[in-house]
N, C-alpha and C positions, 0 to 999 in steps of 0.2 A: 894726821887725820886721814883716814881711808876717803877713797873715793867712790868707793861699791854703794850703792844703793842701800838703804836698810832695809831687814826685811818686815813684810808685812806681817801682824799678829793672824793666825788663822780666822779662819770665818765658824762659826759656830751652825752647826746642821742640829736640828730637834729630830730622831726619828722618831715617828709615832704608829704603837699599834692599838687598835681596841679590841682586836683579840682576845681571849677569856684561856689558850692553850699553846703550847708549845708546837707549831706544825713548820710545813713546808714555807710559808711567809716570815718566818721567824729567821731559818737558817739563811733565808735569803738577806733580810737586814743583816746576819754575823758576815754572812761571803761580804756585802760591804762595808762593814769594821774594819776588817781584818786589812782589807786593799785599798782603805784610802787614803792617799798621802798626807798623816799627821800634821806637816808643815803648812800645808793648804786649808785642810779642814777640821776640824776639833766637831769629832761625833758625841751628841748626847742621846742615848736611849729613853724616849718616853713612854708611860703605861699607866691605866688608871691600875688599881691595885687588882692583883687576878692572883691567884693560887695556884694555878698552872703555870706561872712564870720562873719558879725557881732556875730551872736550867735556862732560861735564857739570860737572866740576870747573874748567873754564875761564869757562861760564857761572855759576857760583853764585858763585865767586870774585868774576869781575864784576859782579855784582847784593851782592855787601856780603854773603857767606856765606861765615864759616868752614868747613870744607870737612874730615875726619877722619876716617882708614881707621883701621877697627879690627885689631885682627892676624890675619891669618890660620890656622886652623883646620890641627892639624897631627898625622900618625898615630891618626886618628879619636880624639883627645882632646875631647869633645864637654861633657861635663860641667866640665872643667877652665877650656876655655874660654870657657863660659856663668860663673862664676864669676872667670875673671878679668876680664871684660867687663861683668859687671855691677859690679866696685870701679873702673873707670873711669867708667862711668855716674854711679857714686854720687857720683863727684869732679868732676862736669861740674857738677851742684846744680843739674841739670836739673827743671823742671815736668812738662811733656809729652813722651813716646816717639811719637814717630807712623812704623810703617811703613807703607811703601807695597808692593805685593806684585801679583803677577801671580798665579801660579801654589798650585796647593794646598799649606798650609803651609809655603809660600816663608817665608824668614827666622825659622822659628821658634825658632831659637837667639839670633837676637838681641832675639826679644821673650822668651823666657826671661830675657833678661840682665836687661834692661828690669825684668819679673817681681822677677826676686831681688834687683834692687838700691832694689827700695819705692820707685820712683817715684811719686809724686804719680797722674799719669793715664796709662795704655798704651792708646794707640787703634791701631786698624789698617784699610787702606784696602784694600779689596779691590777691583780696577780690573777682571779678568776670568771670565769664566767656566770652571768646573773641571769638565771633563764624565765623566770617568776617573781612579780614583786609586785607588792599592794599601790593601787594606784595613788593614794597618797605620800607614800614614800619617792616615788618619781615627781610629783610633783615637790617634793624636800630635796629630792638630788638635784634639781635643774636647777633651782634656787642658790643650793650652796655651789655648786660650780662655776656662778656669776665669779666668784670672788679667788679661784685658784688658776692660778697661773699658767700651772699645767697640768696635764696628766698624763700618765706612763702607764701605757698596756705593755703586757707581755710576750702580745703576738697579736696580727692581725686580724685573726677572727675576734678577741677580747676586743680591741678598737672598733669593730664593728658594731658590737655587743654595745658595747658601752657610748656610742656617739647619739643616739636616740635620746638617750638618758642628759645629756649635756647639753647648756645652752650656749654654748661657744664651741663647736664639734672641732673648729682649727686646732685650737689649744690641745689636743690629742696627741700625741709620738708615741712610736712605738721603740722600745728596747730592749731585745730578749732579754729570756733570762740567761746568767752568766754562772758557771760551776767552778769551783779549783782544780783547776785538772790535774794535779801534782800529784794526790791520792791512787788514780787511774791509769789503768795501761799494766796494772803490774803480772808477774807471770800467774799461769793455776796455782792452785793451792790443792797438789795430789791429796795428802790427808783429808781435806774437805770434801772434797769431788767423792772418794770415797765414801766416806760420811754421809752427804747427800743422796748420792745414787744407789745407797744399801750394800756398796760391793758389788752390784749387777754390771757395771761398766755402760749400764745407758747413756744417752747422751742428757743432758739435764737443760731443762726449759722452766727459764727464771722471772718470775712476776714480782716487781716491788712495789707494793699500794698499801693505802688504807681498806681494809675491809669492810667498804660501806658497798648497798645494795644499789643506790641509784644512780652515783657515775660509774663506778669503776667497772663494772660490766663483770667480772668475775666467776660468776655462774655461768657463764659462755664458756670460760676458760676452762673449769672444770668439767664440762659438757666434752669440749673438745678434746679433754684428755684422753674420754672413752674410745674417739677415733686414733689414738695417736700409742699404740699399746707398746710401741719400743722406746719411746720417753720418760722418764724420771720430770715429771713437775713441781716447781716448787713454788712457793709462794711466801715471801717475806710480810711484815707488816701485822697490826694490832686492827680493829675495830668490831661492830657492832653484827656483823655478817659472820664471825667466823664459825658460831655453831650452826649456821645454816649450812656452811659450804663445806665443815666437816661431813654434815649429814648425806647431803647431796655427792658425795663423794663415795659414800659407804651406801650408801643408796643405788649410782652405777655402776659400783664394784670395781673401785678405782681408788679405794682408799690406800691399799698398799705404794700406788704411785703418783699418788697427790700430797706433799707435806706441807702443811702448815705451820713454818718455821716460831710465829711470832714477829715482834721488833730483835730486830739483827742491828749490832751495832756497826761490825766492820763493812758496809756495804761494799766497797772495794772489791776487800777480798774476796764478796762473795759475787759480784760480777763477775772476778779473774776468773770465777771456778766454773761457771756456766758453759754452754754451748752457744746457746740463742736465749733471747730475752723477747719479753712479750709483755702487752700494755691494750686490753681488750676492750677498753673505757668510752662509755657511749658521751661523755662529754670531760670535754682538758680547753683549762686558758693556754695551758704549756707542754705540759710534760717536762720535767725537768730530770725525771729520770729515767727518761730515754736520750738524752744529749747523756746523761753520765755512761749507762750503758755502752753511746755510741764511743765515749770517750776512751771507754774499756778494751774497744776494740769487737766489739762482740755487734753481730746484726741483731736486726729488729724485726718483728713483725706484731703489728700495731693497728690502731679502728684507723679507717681511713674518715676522720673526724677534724675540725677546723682546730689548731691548734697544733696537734699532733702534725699536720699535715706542713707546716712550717716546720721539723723539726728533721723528721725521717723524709729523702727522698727515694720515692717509689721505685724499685727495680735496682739503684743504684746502693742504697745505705741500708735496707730494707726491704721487706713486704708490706702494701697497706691495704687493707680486707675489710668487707662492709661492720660495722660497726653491728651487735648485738646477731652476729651470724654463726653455728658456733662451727659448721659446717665448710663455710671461708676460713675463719680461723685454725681449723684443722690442717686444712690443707695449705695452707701459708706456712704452717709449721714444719709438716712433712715435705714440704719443696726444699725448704732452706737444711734442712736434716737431713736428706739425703743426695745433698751435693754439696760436698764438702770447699770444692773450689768456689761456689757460688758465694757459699759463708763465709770464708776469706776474703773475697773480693768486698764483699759489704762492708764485714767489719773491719776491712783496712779503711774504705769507703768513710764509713763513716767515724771514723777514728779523725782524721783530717779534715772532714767537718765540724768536728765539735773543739778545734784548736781554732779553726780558721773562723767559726759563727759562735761560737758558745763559752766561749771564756770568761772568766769573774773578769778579766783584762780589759776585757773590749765592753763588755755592760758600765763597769766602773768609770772606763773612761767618757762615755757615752755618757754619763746620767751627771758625771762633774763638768765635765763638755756644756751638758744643760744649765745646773749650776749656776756657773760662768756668765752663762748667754741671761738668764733671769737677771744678774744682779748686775749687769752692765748695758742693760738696756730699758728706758721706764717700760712700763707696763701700758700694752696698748691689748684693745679687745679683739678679739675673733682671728689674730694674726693664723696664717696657712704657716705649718711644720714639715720640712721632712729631712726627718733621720734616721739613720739605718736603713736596712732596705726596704725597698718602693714592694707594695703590697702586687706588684705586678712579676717581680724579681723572685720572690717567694718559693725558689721548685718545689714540684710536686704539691703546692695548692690546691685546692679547690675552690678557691674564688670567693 
């Protein structure tokens, strides 16, 4: 008869999104599929049913996740169905609920379920910032926060964001977000750089966003192109802005060096191939892909916005420029463009930042760390958290 210890059966984690599309929230649940130690924890993928899910159902699948729409919500039965969803819960013999959440009291029905079905630990991750919300909805978010254990912001200014909104503001931690950096670092891609820059040998200045009007700032960036007439601009990313930004483009007679790639799958490669990367966005809970960027080895210059500002430090990793300037932004660009030592120094700079702060490594072990701490200690109210760094520690913050 051995004398080792047996081992323990894993703990069952529920991720939950209420999502309706496949975004940046989404890849972030796969980066923790992918990195968390099987032995410990048995990931399940939850989702009411959405038509946007394909690809991320096809990814979890493939990364060794069961995968489980809950039923859809039906003649505003809202209560019924908080109740019948938390006796599903109950029969999963799940440990931990974890949603994942963009938007103010996104999914609050299925962390009620969570709630009524006495889970062990209900945490919730809060990925963006919530600048507007009907005042009855704050009154529903303070309510259901009585009952989660904890929550996970992305970065400091989201915890700020979001502490008003909660009736236990302790229960808050913050844990960046964390990237695979394995992808990153790799060398240019000469045939691309070509491709990109027409054959002119400009230096090329790489934006990768959604193309929406009222975070991503965008039309600055394009404004600024017209100052910046020895750069090649690119612009990666799908959304609902791009025929404006086309126009505006062709409008300051800058369409020959403003491309609007689309959704780019290799993002990698297409960091490798840049110069400088740029991120004009008048509001980020994070930025996540400016840590990949940095990851890439490439500098930044970026709104000098809460969020962002935990991510790029100023003068060291980056430029950070008043936010909606397009004029600042200009000239950020043309500083880091025409010193070539300066843009080295960054993006070694911040290359070793995003290994040292930004790893899927260090988030993963951080949020199972959490884990941990929920299911080995009862649950008491209003308890004071602090993990990861002190919102004091922060360089290059703005407070």
């Amino acid at each position: 008869m051995s004398d080792s210890p047996a081992r323990l059966p894993a703990s069952k984690v529920l991720y939950f999104t209420d999502n309706r599309e496949f975004g940046g929230t989404e890849n972030m649940m796969l980066t923790i599929f992918a990195g968390l130690d099987r032995s410990r924890w048995q990931p399940v993928l939850v989702h009411r049913p959405a038509g946007g899910f394909e690809r991320l159902d096809k990814l979890a699948l493939e990364a060794g996740v069961r995968v489980w729409a809950v039923p859809e919500m039906s003649g505003g039965r809202d209560a019924g169905w908080v109740l019948r969803v938390a006796r599903l819960f109950r029969a999963e013999d799940a440990s931990v609920f974890h949603a994942h959440r963009t938007e103010a009291n996104q999914g609050a029905y299925g962390v009620l379920a969570a709630i009524a079905a006495r889970l062990p630990a209900v945490v919730v991750t809060q990925h963006h910032l919530n600048v507007t919300y009907a005042s009855g909805r704050r009154a529903q978010e303070m309510l259901v926060s009585a009952g989660v254990d904890r929550f996970i912001t992305v970065s400091h200014e989201v915890a700020r964001n979001l502490r008003p909104r909660c009736l236990f503001p302790g229960r808050i931690q913050v844990i960046h977000n964390g990237i695979d950096l394995r992808p990153f670092g790799r060398p240019p891609n000469s045939e691309l750089r070509r491709v990109l820059n027409k054959g002119t040998g400009r230096p090329i200045v790489l934006c990768v966003s959604r193309l929406e009007p009222t975070q991503k700032g965008l039309r600055f960036l394009v404004s600024a192109a017209r100052m910046v007439p020895e750069a090649q601009f690119i612009l990666a990313g799908e959304g609902e802005e791009r025929a404006a930004l086309e126009a505006q483009a062709k409008e300051l007679g800058v369409a020959d060096r403003v491309t609007l790639l689309g959704y780019w799958e290799d993002l990698p490669d297409l960091m490798a191939s840049c110069d400088l990367f740029v991120l004009p966005s008048l509001c980020e809970g994070f930025g996540l892909v400016i840590a990949e960027a940095m990851a890439s080895g490439r500098p930044v210059v970026a709104s000098a916005i809460g969020g962002v500002n935990e991510v790029v430090v100023d003068g060291e990793t980056g430029l950070l420029v008043p936010p909606g300037d397009p004029d600042a932004l200009a000239a950020g660009i043309r500083r880091v463009l025409s010193d070539p030592a300066l843009a080295e120094r960054m993006g070694a700079a911040g290359k070793l930042r995003a290994h040292r702060e930004f790893s899927a490594e260090t988030m993963i072990r951080r949020t199972t760390e959490l884990y941990e701490k929920l299911l080995g200690v009862p649950r008491r109210s209003g308890e004071e958290v602090e993990v990861g760094m002190s919102a004091g520690a922060v360089r290059g913050g703005r407070g």
